[in-house]
C-alpha positions in Angstrom: -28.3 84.8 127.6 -24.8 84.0 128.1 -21.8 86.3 128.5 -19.1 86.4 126.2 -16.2 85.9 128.7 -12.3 87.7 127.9 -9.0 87.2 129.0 -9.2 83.5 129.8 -6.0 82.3 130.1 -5.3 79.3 127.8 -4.7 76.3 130.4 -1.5 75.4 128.2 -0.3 78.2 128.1 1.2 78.0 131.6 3.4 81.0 133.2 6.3 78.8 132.8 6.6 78.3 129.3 5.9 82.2 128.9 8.8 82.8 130.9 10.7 80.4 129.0 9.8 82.0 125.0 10.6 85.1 126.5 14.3 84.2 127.6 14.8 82.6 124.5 13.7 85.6 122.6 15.9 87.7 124.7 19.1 85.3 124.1 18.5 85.4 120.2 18.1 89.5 120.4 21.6 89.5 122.3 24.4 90.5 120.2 26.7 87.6 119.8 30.2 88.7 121.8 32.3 85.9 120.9 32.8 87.0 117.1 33.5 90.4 118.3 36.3 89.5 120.4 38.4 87.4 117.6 37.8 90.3 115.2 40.0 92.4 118.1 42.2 89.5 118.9 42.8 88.9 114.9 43.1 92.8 114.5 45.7 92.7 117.3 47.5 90.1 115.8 47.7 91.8 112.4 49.0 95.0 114.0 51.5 93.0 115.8 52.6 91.2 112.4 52.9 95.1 110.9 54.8 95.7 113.8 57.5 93.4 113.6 58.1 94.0 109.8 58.4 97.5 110.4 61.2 96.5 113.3 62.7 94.4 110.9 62.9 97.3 108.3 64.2 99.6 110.5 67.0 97.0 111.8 67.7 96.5 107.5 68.6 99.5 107.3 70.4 100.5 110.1 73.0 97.6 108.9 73.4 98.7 105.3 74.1 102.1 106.3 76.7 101.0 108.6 77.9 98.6 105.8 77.8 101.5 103.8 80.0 104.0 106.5 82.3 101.2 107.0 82.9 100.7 103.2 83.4 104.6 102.7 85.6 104.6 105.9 87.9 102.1 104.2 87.7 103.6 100.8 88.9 106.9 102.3 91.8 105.1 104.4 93.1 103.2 101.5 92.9 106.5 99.8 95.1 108.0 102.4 97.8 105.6 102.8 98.3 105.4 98.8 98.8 109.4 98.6 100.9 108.8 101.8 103.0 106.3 100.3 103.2 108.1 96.9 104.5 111.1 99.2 107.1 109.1 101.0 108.1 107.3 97.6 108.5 110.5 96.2 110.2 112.5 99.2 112.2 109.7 99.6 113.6 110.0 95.7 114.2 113.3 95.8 116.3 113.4 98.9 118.1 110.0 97.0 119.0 112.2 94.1 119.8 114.7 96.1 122.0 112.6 98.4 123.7 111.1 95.2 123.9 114.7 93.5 126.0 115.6 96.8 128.1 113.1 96.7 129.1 113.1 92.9 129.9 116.4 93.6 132.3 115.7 96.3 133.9 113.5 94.3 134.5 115.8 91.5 136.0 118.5 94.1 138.3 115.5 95.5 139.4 114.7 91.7 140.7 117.6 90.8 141.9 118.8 93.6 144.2 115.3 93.5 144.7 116.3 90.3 146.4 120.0 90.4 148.4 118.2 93.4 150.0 115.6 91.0 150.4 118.1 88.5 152.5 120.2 90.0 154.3 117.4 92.3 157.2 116.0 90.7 160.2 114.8 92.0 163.4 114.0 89.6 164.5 111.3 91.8 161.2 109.0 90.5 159.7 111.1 87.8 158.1 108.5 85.9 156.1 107.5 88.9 154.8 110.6 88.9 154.1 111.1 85.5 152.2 107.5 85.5 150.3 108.9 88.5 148.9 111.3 86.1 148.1 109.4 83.6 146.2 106.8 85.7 144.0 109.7 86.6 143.3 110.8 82.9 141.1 110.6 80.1 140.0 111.3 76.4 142.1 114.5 75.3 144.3 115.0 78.0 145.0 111.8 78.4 146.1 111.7 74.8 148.2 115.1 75.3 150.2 114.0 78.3 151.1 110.9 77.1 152.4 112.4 74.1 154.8 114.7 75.9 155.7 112.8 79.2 158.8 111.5 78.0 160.1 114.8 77.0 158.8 116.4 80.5 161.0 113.5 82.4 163.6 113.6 80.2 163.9 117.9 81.3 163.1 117.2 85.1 165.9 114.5 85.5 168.2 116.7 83.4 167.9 120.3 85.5 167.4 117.6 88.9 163.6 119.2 89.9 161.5 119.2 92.0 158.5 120.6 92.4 155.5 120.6 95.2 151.8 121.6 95.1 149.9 122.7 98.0 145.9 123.2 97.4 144.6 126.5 99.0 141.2 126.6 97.9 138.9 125.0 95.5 135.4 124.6 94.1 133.2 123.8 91.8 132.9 126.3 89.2 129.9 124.0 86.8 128.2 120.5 87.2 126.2 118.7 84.8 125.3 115.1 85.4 128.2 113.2 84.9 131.3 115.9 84.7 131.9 119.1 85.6 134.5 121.6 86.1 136.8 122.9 89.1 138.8 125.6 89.7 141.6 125.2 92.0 144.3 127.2 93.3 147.7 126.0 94.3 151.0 127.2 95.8 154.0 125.4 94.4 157.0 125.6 95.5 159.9 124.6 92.7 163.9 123.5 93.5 166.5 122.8 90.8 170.1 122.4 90.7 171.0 125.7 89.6 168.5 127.4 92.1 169.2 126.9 96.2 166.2 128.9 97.3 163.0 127.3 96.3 160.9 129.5 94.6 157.0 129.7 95.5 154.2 130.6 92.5 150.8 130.8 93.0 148.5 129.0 89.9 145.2 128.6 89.2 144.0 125.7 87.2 140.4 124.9 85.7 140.0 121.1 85.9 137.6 119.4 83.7 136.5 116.0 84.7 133.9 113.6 84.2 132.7 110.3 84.9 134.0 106.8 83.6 132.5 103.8 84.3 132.7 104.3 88.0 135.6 106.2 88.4 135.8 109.8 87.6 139.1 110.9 85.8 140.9 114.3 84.5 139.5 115.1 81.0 141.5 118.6 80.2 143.5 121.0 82.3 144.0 124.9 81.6 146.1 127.2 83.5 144.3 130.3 84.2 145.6 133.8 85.2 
């Protein structure tokens, strides 16, 4: 009776091979490594990409806010010098006018002040002179009144062989409006004649109206006041 024999070993089936299906079994079980390390690498290289457009944003907009400070900075400095100059323009007109108003009025003072001296300066030896004096000084209605009665006046001072002069002790302006204005000035006059040996001193006041004309500044009326 024969025995039914186990575990024979299959002559083909040598050790080797074995060994051989089972590495190749274990090399298809492994995990693959290379695929794993691109997906990091390509992960890296996306962060990287993030990274520099995130630089680049920041770096954006640091430069249009300094374009922005640096327009605002200009904006504010133009600002500044156009009030300045608007300041200076206007300081600089006001103390013109002012200047100008300064001297108009000095002029004024030294008009009539000229003019109570050739008023009450008169000399029989060369009367007309005089009186011509006074009339190149005058204008509108005194001009007209004088004019009309300086014959007669000469006529009386060459007769009674006067003489008269004016000394100015104080004056000012008494009212100024643009272009005239009046002055009141007081004068000492001392008057000689050929019937008197002493001269005789009176003290006048006169309120002296003048006024502007064309560029000179003449006598327009006279009053004697007490």
């Amino acid at each position: 009776m024969a025995e039914k024999i186990t575990g024979v070993v299959n002559p083909a089936d040598s050790p080797d091979d074995h060994d051989i299906a089972a590495s190749a079994a274990c090399e298809d079980s492994e995990p693959d490594d290379s695929s794993g390390h691109d997906d990091e690498g390509a992960g890296e290289g996306k962060g990287a990409a993030h990274g520099d457009e995130g630089a680049e944003g920041v770096e954006d907009g640091e430069t249009v806010g300094r374009a922005r400070s640096y327009r605002l900075a200009l904006l504010v400095g133009t600002l500044v010098v156009v009030g300045l100059t608007a300041l200076t323009g206007g300081l600089g007109y006001r103390f013109y006018e002012s200047h100008q108003a300064a001297q108009r009025r000095m002029e004024f003072l030294q008009v009539g002040r000229e003019a109570a001296v050739n008023l009450t300066t008169i000399d029989w030896h060369h009367a007309d002179a005089d009186v011509q004096r006074i009339l190149s000084t005058a204008t509108g209605g005194f001009y007209s009144d004088f004019s009309k009665r300086s014959q007669p006046f000469v006529d009386v001072v060459k007769q009674t062989q006067a003489t008269s002069q004016g000394v100015v002790t104080a004056f000012g302006v008494e009212s100024a409006t643009g272009q005239q204005a009046r002055v009141l000035v007081a004068v000492s006059v001392q008057s000689t004649n050929a019937g008197a040996q002493q001269p005789s001193p009176r003290l006048w006041r006169m309120r002296i109206d003048v006024q502007t004309v064309g560029r000179d500044v003449k006598v327009s009326n006279v009053e004697f006041v007490p």
